[in-house]
N, CA, C and O atoms as CSV, one atom per row, in Angstrom:
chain,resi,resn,atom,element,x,y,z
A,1,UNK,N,N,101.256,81.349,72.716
A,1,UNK,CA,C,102.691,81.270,72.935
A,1,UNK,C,C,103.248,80.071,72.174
A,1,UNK,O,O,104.374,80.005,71.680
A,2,UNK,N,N,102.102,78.934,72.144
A,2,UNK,CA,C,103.015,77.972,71.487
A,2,UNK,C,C,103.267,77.725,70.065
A,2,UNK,O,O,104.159,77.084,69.509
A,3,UNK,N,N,101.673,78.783,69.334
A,3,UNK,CA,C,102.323,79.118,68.212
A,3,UNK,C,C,102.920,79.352,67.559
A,3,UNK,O,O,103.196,78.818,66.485
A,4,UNK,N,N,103.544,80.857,68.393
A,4,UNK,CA,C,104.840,81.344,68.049
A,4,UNK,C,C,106.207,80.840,68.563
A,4,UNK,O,O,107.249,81.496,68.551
A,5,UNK,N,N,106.103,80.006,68.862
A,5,UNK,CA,C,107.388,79.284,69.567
A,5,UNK,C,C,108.426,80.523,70.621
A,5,UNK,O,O,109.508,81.081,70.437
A,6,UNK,N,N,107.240,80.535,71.912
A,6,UNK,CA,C,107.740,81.538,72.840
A,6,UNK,C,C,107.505,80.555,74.328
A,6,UNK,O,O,106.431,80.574,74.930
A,7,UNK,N,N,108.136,80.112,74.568
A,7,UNK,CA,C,108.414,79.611,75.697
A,7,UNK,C,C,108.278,79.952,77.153
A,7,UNK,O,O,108.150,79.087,78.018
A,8,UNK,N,N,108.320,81.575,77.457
A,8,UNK,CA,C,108.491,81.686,78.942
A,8,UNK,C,C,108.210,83.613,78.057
A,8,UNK,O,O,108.590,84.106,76.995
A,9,UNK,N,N,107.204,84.228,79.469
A,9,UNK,CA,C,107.336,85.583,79.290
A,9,UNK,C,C,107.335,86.198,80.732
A,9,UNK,O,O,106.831,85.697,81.737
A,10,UNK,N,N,107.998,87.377,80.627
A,10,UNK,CA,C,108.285,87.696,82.270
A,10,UNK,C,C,107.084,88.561,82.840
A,10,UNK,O,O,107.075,89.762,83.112
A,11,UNK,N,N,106.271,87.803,82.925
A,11,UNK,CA,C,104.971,88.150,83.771
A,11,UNK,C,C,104.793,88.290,85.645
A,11,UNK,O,O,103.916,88.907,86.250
A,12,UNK,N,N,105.857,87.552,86.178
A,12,UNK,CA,C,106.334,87.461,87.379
A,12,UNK,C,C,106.733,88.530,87.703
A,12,UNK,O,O,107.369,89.197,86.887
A,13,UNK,N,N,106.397,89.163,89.399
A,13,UNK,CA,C,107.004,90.297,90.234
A,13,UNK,C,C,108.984,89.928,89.518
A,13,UNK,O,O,109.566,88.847,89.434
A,14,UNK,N,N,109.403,91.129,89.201
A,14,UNK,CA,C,110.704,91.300,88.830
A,14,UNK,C,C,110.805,90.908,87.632
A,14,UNK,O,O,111.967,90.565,87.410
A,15,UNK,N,N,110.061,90.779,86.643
A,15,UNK,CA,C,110.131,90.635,85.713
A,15,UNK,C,C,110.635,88.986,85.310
A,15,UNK,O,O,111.208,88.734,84.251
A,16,UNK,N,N,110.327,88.002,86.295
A,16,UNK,CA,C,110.774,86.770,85.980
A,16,UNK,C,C,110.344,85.728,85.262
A,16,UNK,O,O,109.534,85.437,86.142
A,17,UNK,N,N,110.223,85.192,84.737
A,17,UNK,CA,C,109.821,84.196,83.895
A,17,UNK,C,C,108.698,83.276,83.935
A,17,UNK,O,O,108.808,82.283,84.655
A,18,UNK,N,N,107.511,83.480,83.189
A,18,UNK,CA,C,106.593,82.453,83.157
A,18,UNK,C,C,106.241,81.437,81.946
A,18,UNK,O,O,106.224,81.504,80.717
A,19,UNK,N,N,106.022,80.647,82.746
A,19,UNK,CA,C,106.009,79.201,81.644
A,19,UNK,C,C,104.208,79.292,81.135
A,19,UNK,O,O,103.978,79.432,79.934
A,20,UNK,N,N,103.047,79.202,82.114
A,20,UNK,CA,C,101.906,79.613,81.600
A,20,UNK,C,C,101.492,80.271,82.587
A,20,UNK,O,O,101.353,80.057,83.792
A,21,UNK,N,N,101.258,81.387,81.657
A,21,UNK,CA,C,100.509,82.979,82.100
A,21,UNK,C,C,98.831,82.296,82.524
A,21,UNK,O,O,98.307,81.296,82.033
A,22,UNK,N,N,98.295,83.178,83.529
A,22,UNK,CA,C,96.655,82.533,84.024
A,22,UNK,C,C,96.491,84.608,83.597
A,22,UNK,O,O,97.193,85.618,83.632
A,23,UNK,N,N,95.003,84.162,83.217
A,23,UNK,CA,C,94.456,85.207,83.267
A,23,UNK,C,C,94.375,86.440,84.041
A,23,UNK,O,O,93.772,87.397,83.556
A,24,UNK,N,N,94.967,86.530,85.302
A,24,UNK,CA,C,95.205,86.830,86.531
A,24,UNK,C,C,96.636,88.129,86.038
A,24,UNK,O,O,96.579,89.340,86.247
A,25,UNK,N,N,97.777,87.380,85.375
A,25,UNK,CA,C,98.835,87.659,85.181
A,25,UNK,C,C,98.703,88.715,83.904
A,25,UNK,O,O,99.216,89.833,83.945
A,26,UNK,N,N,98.045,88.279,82.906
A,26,UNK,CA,C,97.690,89.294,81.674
A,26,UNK,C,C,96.693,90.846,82.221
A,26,UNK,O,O,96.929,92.013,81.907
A,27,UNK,N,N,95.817,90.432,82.915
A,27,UNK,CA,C,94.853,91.208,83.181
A,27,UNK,C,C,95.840,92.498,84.563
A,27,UNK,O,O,95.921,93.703,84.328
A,28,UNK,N,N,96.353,91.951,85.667
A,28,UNK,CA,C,97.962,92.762,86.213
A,28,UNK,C,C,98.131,93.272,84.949
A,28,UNK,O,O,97.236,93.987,84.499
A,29,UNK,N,N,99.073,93.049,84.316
A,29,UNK,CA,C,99.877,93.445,83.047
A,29,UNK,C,C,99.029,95.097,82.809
A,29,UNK,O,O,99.441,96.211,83.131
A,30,UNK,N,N,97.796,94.725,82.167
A,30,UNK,CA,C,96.763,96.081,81.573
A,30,UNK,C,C,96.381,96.560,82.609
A,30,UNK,O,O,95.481,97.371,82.392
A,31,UNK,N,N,96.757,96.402,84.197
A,31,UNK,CA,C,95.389,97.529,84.700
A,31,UNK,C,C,95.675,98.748,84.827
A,31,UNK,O,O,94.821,99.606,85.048
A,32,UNK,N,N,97.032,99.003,84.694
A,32,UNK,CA,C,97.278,100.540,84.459
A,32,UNK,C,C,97.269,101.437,83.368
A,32,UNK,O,O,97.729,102.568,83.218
A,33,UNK,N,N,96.399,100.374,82.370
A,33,UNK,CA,C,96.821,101.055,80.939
A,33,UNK,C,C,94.902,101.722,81.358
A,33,UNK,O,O,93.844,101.418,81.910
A,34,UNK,N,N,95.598,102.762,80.592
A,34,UNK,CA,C,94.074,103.784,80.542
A,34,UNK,C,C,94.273,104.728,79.382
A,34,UNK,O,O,95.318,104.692,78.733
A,35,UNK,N,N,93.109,105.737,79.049
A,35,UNK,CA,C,93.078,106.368,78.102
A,35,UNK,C,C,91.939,107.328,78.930
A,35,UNK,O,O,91.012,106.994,79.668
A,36,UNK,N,N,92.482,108.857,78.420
A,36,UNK,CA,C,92.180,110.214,79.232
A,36,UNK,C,C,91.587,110.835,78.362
A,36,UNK,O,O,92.106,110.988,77.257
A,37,UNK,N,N,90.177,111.412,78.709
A,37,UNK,CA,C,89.888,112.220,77.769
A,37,UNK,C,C,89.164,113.935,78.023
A,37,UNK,O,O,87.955,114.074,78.209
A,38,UNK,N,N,89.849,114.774,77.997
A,38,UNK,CA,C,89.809,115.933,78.246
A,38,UNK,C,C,88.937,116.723,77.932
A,38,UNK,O,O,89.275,117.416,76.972
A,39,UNK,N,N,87.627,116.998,78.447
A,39,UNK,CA,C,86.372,117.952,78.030
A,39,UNK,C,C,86.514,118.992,78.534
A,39,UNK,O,O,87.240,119.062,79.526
A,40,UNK,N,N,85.947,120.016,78.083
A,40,UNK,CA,C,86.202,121.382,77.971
A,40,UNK,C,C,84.431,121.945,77.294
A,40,UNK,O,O,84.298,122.050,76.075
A,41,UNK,N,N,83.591,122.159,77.956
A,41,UNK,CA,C,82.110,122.436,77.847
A,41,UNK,C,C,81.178,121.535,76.804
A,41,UNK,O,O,80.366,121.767,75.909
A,42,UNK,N,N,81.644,120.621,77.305
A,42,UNK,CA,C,81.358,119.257,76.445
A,42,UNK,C,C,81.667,119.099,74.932
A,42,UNK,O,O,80.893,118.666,74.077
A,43,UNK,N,N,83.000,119.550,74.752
A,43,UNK,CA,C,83.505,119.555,73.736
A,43,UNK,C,C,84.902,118.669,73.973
A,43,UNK,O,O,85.511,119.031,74.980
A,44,UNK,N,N,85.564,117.500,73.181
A,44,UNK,CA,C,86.910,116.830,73.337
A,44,UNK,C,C,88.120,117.888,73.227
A,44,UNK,O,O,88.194,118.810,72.415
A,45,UNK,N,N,88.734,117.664,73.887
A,45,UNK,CA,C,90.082,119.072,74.123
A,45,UNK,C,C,91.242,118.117,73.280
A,45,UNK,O,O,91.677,118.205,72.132
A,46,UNK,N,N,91.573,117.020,74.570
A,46,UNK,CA,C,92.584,116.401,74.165
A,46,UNK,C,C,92.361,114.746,74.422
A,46,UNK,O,O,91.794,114.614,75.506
A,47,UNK,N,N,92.466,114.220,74.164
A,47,UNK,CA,C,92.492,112.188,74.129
A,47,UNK,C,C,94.371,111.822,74.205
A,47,UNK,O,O,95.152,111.980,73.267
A,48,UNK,N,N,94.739,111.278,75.693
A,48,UNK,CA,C,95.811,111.201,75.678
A,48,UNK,C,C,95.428,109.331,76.009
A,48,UNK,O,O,94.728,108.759,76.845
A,49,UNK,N,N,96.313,108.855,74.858
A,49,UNK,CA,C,96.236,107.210,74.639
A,49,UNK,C,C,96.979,106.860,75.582
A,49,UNK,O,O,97.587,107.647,76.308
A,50,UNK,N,N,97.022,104.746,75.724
A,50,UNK,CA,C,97.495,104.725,77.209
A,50,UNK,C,C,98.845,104.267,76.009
A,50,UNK,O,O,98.709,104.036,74.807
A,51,UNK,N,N,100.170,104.245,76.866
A,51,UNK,CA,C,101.619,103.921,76.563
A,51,UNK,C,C,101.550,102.472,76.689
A,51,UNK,O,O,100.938,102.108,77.694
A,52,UNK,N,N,102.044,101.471,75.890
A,52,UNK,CA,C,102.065,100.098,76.136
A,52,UNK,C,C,103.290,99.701,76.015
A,52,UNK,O,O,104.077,99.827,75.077
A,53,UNK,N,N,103.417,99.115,77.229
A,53,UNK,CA,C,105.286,98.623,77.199
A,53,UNK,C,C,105.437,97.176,75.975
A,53,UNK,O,O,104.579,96.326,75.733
A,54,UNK,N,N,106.563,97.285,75.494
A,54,UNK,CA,C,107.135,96.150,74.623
A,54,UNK,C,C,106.232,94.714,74.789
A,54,UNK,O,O,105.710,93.916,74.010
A,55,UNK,N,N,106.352,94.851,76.198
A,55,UNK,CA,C,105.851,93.402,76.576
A,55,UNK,C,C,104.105,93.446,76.327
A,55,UNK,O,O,103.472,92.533,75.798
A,56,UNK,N,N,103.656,94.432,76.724
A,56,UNK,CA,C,102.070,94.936,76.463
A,56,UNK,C,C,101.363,94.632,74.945
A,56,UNK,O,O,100.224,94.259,74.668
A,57,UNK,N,N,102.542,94.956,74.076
A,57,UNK,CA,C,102.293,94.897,73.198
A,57,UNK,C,C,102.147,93.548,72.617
A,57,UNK,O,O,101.048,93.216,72.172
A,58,UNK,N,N,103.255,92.659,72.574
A,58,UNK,CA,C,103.617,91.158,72.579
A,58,UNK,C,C,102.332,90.710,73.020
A,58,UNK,O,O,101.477,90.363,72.205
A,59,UNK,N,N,102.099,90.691,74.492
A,59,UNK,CA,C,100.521,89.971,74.624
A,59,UNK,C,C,99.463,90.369,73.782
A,59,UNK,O,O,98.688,89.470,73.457
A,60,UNK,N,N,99.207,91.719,73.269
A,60,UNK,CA,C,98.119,92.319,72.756
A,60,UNK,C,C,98.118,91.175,71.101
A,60,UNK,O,O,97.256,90.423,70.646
A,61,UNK,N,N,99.525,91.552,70.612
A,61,UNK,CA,C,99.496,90.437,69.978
A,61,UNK,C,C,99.521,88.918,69.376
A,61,UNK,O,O,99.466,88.534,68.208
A,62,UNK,N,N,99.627,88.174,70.644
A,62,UNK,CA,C,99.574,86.910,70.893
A,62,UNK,C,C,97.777,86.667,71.091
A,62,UNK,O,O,97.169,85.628,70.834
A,63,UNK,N,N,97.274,87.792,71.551
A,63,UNK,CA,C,96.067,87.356,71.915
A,63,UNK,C,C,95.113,87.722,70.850
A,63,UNK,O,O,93.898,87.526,70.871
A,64,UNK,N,N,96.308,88.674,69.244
A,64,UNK,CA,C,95.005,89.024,68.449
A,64,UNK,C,C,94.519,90.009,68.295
A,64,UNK,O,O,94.055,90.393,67.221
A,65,UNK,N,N,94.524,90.939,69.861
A,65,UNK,CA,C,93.859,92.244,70.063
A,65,UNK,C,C,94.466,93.370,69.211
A,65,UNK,O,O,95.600,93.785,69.453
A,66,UNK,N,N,93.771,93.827,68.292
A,66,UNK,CA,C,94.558,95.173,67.438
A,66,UNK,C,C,94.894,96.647,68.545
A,66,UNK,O,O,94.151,97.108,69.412
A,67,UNK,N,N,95.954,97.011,68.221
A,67,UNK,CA,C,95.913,97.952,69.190
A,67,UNK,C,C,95.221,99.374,68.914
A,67,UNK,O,O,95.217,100.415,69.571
A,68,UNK,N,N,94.676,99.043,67.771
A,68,UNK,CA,C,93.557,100.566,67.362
A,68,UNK,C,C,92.608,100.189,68.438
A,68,UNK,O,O,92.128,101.128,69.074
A,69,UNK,N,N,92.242,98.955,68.765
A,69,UNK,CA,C,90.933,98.849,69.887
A,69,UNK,C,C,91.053,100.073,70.952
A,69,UNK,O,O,90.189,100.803,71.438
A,70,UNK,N,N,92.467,100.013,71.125
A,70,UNK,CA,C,92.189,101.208,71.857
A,70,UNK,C,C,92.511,102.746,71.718
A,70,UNK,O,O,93.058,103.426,72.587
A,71,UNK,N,N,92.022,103.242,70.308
A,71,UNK,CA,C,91.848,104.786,69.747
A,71,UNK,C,C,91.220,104.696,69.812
A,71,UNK,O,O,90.648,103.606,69.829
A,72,UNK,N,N,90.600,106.063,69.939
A,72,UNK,CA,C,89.286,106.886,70.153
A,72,UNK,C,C,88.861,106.979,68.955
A,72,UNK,O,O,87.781,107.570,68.963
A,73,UNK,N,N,89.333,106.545,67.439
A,73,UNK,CA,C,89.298,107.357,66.198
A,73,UNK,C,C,89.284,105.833,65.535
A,73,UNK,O,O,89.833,105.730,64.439
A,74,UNK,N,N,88.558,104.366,66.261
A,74,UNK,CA,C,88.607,103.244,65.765
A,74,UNK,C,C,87.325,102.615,65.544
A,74,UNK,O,O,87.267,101.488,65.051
């Protein structure tokens, strides 16, 4: 954050403002992100990726993480 000269991200219930995020707060953030993958006689049907909100993304990139990490096709 202080790289990029970002000051406060709304990691807080209601979307309110944090000054420093704890691991606790990032890791909330992702636990609903998932990725589905649809077999059909052990063959892949369909791979439905997880949706990452604006803000999801922002951390993914503050922290570095490419977001191909999470395709199936990476």
């Amino acid at each position: 954050m202080k790289r990029e000269g970002i000051e406060e991200l709304p990691l807080y219930p209601e979307t309110r403002a944090c000054r420093r995020p704890t691991t606790e707060h990032i890791l909330r953030l992702f636990s609903l992100a998932e990725r589905h993958v649809l077999f059909a006689s052990g063959a892949t049907v369909r791979v439905f990726e997880p949706k990452f909100s604006p803000l999801q993304i922002q951390i993914l990139q503050l922290l570095g993480v490419p977001l191909a990490q999470y395709r199936v096709d990476h």
